[in-house]
Every structure is written in structure tokens, then in C-alpha cells.
PyMOL Python script that loads the backbone (N, CA, C, O; Angstrom):
from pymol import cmd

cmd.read_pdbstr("""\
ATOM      1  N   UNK A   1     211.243-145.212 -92.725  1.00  0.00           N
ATOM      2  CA  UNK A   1     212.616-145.645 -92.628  1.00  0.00           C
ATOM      3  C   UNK A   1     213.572-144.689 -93.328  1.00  0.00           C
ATOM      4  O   UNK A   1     214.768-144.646 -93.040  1.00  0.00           O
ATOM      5  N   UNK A   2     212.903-143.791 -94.423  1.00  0.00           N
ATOM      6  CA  UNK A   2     213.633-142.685 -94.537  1.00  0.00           C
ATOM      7  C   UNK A   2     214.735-141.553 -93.933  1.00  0.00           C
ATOM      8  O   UNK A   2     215.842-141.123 -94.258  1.00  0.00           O
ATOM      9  N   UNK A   3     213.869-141.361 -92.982  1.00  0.00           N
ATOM     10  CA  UNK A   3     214.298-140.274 -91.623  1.00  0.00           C
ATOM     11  C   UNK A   3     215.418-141.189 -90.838  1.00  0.00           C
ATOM     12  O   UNK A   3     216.037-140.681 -89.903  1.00  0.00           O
ATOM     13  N   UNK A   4     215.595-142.158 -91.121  1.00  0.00           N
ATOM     14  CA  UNK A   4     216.637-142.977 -89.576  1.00  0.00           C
ATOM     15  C   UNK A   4     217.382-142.798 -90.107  1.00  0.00           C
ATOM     16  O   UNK A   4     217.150-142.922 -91.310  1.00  0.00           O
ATOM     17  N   UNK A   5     218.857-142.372 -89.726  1.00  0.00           N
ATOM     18  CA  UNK A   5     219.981-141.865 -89.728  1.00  0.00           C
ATOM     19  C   UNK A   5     220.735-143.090 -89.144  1.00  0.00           C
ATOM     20  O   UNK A   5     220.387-143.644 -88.101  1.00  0.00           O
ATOM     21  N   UNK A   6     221.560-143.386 -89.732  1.00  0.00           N
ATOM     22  CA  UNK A   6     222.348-144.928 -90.042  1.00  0.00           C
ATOM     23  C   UNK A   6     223.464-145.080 -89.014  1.00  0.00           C
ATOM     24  O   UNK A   6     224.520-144.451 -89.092  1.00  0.00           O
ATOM     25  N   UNK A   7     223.161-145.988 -88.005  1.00  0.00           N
ATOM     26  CA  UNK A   7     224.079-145.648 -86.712  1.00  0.00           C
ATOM     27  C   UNK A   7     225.416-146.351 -86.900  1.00  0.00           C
ATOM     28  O   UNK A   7     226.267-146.289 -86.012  1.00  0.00           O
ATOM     29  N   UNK A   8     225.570-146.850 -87.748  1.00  0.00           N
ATOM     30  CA  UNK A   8     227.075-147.680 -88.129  1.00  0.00           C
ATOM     31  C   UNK A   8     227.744-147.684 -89.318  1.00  0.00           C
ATOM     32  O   UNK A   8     227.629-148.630 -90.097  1.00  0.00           O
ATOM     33  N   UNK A   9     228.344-146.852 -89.521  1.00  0.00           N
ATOM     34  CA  UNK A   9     228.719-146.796 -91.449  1.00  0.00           C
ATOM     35  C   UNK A   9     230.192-146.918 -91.782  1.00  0.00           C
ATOM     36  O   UNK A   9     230.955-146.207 -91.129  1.00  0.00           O
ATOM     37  N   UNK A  10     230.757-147.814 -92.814  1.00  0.00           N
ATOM     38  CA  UNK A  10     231.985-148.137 -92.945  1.00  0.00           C
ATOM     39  C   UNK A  10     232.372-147.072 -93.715  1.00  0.00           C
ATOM     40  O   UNK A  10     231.663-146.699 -94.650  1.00  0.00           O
ATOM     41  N   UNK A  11     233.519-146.477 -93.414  1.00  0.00           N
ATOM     42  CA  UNK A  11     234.290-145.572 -94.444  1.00  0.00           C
ATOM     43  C   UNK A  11     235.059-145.417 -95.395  1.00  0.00           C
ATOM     44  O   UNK A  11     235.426-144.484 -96.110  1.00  0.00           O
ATOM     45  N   UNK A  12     235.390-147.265 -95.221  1.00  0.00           N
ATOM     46  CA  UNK A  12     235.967-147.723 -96.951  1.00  0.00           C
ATOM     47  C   UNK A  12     237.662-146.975 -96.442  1.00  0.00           C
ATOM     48  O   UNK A  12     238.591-146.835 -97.237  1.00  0.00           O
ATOM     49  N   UNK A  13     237.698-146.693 -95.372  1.00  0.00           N
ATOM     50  CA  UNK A  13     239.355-146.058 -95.318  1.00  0.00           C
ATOM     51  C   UNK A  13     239.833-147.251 -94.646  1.00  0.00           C
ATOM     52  O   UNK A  13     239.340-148.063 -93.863  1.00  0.00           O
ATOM     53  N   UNK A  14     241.260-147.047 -95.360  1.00  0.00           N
ATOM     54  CA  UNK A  14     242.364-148.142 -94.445  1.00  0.00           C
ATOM     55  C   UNK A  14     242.190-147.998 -92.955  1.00  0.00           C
ATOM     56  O   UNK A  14     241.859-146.892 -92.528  1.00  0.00           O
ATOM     57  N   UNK A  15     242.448-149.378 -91.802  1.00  0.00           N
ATOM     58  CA  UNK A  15     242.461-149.231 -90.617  1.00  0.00           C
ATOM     59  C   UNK A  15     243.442-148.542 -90.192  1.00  0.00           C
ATOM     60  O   UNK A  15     244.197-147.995 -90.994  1.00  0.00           O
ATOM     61  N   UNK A  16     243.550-148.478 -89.350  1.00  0.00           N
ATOM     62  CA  UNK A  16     244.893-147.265 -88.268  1.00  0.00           C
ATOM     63  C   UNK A  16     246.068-148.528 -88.061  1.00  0.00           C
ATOM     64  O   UNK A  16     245.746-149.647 -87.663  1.00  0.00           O
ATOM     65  N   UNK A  17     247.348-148.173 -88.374  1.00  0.00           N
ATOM     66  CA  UNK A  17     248.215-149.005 -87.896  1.00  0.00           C
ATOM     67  C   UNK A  17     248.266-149.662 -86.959  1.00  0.00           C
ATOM     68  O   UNK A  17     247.228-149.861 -86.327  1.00  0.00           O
ATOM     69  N   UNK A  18     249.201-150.094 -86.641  1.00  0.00           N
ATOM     70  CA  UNK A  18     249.114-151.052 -85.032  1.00  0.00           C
ATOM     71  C   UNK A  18     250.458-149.596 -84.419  1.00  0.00           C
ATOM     72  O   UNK A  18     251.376-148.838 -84.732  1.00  0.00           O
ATOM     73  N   UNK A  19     249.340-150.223 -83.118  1.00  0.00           N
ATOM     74  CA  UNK A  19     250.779-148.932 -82.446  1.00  0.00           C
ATOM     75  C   UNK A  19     252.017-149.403 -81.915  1.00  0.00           C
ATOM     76  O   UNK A  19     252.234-150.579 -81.623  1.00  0.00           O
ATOM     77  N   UNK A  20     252.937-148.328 -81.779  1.00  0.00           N
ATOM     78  CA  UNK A  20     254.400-149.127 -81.386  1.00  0.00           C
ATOM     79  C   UNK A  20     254.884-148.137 -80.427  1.00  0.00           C
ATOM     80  O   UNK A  20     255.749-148.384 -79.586  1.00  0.00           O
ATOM     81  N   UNK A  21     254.244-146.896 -80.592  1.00  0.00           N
ATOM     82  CA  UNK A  21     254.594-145.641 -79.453  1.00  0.00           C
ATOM     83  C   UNK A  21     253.445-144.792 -78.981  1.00  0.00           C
ATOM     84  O   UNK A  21     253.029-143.734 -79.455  1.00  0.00           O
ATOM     85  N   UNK A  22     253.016-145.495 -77.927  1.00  0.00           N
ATOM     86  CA  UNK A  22     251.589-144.668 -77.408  1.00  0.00           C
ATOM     87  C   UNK A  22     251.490-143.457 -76.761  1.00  0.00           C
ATOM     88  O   UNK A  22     250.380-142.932 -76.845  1.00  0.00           O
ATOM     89  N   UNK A  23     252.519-142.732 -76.002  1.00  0.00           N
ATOM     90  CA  UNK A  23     253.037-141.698 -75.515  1.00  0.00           C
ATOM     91  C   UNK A  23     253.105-140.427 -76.678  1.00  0.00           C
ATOM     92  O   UNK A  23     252.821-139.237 -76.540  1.00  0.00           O
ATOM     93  N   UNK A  24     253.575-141.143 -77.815  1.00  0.00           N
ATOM     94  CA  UNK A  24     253.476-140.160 -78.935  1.00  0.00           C
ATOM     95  C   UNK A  24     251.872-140.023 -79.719  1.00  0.00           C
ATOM     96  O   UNK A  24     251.434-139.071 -80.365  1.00  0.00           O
ATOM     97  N   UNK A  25     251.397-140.975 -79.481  1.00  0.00           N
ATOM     98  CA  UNK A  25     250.054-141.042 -80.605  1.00  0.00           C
ATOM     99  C   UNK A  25     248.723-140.807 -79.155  1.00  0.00           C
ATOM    100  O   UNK A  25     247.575-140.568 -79.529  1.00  0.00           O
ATOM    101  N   UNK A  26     248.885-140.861 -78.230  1.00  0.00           N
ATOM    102  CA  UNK A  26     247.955-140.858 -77.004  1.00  0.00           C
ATOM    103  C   UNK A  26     246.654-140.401 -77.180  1.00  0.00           C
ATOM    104  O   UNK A  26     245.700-141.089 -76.817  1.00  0.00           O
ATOM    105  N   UNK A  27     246.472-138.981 -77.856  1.00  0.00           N
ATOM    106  CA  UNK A  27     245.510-138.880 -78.074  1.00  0.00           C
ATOM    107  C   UNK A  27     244.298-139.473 -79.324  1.00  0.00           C
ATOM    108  O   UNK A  27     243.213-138.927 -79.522  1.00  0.00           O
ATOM    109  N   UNK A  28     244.663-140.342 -79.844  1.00  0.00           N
ATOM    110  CA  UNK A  28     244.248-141.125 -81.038  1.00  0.00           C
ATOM    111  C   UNK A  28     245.123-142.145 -81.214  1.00  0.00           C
ATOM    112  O   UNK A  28     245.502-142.186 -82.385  1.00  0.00           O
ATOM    113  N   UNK A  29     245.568-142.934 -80.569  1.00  0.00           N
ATOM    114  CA  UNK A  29     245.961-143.981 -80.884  1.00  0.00           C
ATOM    115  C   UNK A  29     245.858-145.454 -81.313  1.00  0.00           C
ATOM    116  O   UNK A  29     244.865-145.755 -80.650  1.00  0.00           O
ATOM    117  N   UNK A  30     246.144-146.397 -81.858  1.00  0.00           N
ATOM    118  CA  UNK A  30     245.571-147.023 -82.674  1.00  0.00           C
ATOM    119  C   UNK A  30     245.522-148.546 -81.967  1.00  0.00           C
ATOM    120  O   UNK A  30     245.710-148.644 -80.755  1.00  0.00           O
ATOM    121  N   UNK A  31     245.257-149.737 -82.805  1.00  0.00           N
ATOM    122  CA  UNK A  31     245.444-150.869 -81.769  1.00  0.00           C
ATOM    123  C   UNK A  31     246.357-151.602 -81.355  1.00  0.00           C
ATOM    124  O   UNK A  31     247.211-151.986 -82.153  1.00  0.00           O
ATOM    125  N   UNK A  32     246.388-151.847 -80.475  1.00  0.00           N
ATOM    126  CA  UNK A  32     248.043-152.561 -80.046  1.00  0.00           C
ATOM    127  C   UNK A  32     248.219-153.277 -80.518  1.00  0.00           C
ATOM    128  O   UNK A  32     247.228-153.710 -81.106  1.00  0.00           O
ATOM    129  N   UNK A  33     249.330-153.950 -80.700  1.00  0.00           N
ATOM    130  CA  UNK A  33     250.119-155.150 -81.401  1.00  0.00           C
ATOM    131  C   UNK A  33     249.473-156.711 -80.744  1.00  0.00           C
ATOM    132  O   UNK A  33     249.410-157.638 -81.551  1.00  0.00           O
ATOM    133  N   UNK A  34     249.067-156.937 -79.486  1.00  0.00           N
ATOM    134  CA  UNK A  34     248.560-157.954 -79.270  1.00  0.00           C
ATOM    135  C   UNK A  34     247.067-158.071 -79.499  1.00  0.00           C
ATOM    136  O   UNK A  34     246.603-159.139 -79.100  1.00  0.00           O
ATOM    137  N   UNK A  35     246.501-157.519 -79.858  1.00  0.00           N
ATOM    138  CA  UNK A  35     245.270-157.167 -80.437  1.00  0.00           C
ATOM    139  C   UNK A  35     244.999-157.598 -81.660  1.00  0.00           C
ATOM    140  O   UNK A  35     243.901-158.036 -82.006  1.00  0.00           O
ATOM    141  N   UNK A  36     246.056-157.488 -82.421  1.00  0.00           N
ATOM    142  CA  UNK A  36     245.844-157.720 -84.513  1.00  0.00           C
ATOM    143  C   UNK A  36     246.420-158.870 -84.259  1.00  0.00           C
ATOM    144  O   UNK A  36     246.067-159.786 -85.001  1.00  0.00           O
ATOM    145  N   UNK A  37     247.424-159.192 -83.207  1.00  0.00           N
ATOM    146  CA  UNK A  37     248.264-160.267 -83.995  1.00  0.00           C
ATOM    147  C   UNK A  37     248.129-161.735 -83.219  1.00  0.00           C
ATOM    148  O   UNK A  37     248.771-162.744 -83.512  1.00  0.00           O
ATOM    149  N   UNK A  38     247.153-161.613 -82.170  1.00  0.00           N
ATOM    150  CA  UNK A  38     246.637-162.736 -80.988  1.00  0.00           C
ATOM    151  C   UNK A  38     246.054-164.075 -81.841  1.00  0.00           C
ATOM    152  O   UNK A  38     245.339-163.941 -82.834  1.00  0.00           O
ATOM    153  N   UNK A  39     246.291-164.819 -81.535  1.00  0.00           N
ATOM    154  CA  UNK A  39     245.465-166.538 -81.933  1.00  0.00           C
ATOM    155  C   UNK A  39     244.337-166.761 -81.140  1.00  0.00           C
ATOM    156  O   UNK A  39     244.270-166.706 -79.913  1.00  0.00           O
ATOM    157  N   UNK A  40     243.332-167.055 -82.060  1.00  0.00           N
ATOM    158  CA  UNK A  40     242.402-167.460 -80.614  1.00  0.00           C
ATOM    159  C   UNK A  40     242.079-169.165 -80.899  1.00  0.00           C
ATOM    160  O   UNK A  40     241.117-169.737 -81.411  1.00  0.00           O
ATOM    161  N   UNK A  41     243.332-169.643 -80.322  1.00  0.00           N
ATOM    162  CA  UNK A  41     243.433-170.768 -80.385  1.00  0.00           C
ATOM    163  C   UNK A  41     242.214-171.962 -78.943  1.00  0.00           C
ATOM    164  O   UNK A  41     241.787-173.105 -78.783  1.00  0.00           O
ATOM    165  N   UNK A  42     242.214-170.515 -78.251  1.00  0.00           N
ATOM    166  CA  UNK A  42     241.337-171.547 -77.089  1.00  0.00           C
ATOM    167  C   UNK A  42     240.452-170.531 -76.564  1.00  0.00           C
ATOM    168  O   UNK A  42     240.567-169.984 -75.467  1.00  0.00           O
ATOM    169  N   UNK A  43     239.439-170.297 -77.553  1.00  0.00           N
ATOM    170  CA  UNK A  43     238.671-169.350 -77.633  1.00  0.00           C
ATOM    171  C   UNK A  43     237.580-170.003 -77.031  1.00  0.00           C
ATOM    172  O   UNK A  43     237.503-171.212 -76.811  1.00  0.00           O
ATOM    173  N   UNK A  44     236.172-168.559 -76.605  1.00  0.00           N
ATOM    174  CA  UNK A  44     235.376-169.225 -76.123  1.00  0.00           C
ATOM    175  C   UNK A  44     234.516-170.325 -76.787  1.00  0.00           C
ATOM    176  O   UNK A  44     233.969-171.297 -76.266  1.00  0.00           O
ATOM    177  N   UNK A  45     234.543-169.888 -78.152  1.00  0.00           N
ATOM    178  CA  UNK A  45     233.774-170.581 -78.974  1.00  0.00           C
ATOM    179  C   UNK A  45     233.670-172.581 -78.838  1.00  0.00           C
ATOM    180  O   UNK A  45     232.792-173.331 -79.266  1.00  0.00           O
ATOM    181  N   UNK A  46     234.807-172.865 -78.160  1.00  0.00           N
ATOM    182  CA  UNK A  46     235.287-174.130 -77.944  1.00  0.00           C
ATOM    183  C   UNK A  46     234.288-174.930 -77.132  1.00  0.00           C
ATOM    184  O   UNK A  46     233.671-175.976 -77.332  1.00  0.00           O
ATOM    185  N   UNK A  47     234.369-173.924 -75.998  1.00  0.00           N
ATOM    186  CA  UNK A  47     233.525-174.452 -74.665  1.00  0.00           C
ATOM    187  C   UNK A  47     232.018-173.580 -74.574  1.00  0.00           C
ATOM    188  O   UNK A  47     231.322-173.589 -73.559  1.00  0.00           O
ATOM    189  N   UNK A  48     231.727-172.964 -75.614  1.00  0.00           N
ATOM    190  CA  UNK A  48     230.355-173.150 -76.281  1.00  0.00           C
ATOM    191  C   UNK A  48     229.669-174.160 -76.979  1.00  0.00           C
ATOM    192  O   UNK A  48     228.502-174.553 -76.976  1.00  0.00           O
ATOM    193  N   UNK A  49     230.527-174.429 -77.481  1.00  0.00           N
ATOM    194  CA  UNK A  49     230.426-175.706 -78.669  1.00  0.00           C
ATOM    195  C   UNK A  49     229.719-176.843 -77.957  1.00  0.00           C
ATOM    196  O   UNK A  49     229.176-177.634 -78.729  1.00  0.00           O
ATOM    197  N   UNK A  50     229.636-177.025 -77.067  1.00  0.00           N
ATOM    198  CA  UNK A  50     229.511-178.747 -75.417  1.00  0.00           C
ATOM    199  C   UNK A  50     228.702-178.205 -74.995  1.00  0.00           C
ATOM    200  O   UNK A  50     227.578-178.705 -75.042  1.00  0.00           O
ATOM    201  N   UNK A  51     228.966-176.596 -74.229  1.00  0.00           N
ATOM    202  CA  UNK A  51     228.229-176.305 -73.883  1.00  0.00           C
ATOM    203  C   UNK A  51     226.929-176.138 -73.436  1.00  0.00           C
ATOM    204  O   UNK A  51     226.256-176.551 -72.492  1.00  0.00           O
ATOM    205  N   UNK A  52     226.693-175.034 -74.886  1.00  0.00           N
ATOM    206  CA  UNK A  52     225.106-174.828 -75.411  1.00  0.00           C
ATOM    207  C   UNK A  52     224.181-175.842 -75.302  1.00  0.00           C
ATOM    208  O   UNK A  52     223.158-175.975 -74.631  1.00  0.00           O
ATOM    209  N   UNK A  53     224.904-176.705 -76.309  1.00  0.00           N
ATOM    210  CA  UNK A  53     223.976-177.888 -76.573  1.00  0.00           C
ATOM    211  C   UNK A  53     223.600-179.190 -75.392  1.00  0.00           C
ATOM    212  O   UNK A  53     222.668-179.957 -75.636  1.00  0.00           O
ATOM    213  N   UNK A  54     224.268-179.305 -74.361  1.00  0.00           N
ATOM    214  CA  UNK A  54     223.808-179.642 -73.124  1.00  0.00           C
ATOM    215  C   UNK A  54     222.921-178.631 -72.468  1.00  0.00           C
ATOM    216  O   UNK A  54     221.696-178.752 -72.500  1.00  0.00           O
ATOM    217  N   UNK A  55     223.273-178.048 -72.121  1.00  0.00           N
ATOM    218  CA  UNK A  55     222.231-177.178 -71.744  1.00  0.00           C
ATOM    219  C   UNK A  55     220.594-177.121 -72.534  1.00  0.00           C
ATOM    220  O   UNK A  55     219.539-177.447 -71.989  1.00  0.00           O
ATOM    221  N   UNK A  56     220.744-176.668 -73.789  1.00  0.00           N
ATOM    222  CA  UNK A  56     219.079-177.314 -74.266  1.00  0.00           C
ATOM    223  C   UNK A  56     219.018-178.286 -74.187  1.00  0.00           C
ATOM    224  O   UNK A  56     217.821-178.535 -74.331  1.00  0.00           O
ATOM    225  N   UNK A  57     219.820-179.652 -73.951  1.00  0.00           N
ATOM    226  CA  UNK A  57     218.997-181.078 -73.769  1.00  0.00           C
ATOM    227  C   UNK A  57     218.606-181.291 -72.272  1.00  0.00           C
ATOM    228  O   UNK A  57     217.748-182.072 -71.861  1.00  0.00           O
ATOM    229  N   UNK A  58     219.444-180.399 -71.479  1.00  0.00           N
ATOM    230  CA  UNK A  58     218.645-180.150 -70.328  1.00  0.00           C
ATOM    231  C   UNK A  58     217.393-179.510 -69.595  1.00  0.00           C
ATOM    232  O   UNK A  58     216.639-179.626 -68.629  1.00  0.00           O
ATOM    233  N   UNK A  59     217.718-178.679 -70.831  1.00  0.00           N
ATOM    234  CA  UNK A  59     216.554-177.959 -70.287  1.00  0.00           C
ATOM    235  C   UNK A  59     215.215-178.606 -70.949  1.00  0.00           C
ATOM    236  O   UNK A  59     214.107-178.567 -70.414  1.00  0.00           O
ATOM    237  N   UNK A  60     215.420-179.033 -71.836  1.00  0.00           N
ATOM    238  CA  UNK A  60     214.512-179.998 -72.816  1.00  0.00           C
ATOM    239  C   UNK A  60     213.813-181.041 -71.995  1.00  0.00           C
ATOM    240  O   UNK A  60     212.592-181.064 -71.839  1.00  0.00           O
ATOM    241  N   UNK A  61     214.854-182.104 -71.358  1.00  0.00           N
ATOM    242  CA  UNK A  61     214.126-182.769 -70.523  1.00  0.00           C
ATOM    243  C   UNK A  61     213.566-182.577 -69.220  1.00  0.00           C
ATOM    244  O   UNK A  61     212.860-183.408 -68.649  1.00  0.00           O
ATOM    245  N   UNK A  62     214.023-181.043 -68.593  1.00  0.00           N
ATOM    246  CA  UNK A  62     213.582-180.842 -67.237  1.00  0.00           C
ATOM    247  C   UNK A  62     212.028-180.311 -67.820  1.00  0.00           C
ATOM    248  O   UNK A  62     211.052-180.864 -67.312  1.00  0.00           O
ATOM    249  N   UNK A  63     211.810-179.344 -68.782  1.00  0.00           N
ATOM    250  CA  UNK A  63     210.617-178.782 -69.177  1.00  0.00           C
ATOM    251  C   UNK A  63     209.447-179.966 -69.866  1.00  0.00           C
ATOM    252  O   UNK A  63     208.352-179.565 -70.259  1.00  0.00           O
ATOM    253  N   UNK A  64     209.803-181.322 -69.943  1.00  0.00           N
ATOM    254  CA  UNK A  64     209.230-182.464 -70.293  1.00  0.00           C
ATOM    255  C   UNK A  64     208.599-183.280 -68.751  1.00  0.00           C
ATOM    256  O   UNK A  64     207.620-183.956 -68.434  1.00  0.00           O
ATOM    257  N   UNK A  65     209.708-182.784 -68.160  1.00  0.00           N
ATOM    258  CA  UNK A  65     208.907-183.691 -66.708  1.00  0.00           C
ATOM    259  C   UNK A  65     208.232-182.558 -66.104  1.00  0.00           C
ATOM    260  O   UNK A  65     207.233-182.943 -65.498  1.00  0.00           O
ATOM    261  N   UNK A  66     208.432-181.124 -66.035  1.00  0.00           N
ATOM    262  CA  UNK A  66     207.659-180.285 -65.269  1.00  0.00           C
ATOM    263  C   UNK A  66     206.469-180.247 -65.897  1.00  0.00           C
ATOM    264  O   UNK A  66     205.556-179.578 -65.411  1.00  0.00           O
ATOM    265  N   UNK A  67     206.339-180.794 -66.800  1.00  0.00           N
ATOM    266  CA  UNK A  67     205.267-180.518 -67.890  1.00  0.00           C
ATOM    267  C   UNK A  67     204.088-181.210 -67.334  1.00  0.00           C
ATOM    268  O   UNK A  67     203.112-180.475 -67.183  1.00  0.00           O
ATOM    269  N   UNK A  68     203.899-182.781 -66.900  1.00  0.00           N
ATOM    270  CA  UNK A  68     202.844-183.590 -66.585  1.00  0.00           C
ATOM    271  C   UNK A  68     202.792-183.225 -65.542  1.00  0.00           C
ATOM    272  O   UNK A  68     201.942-183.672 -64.772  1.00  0.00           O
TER     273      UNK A  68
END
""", "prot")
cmd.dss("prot")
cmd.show_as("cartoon", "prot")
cmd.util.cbc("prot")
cmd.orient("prot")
């Protein structure tokens, strides 16, 4: 584990502003304003939440009757 060369490393530097003029910054430009500043008020996480967990009780009981 020596030899592996670390494919993700934080640089402890401040993030890049939010951008406000992309024409000027184009070649490196940073993240847009609806990006930092979005709500994720009705995120997927919501309709995971019901989801998921129907789904394993389904699958729970279909793999109970295929079973006998």
C-alpha cells in the first residue's frame, strides 16, 4: 500500500469564488451562483426515503414465496 499514489487529495486551499463573468474567467472558471446557493428542498433523498424501503419489503416477500 506504499507504492499507491493517492487519487483524491484536499489542498487545504480556499474554494474558487462563485462566478459572475464567465466570458472573462472561461478558461478556469469557477461555480456558478446557482450551484452554491440552490436549496435542496425537494431533493431526491425524499422519495428515497418510501422508496427504498418498499422495495426491500417487496422484494422480501416475493423472494419468500419463490422460495417454497
Amino acid at each position: 500500500m506504499e507504492n499507491v499514489e493517492p487519487q483524491h487529495t484536499e489542498s487545504g486551499a480556499n474554494p474558487k469564488p462563485i462566478e459572475q463573468d464567465y466570458e472573462t474567467h472561461k478558461e478556469d472558471p469557477g461555480p456558478a451562483k446557482p450551484a452554491v446557493t440552490e436549496k435542496d428542498e425537494n431533493g431526491a433523498g425524499q422519495a428515497m426515503k418510501w422508496i427504498i424501503p418498499i422495495i426491500v419489503i417487496g422484494l422480501l416477500v416475493w423472494w419468500f414465496l419463490i422460495r417454497k
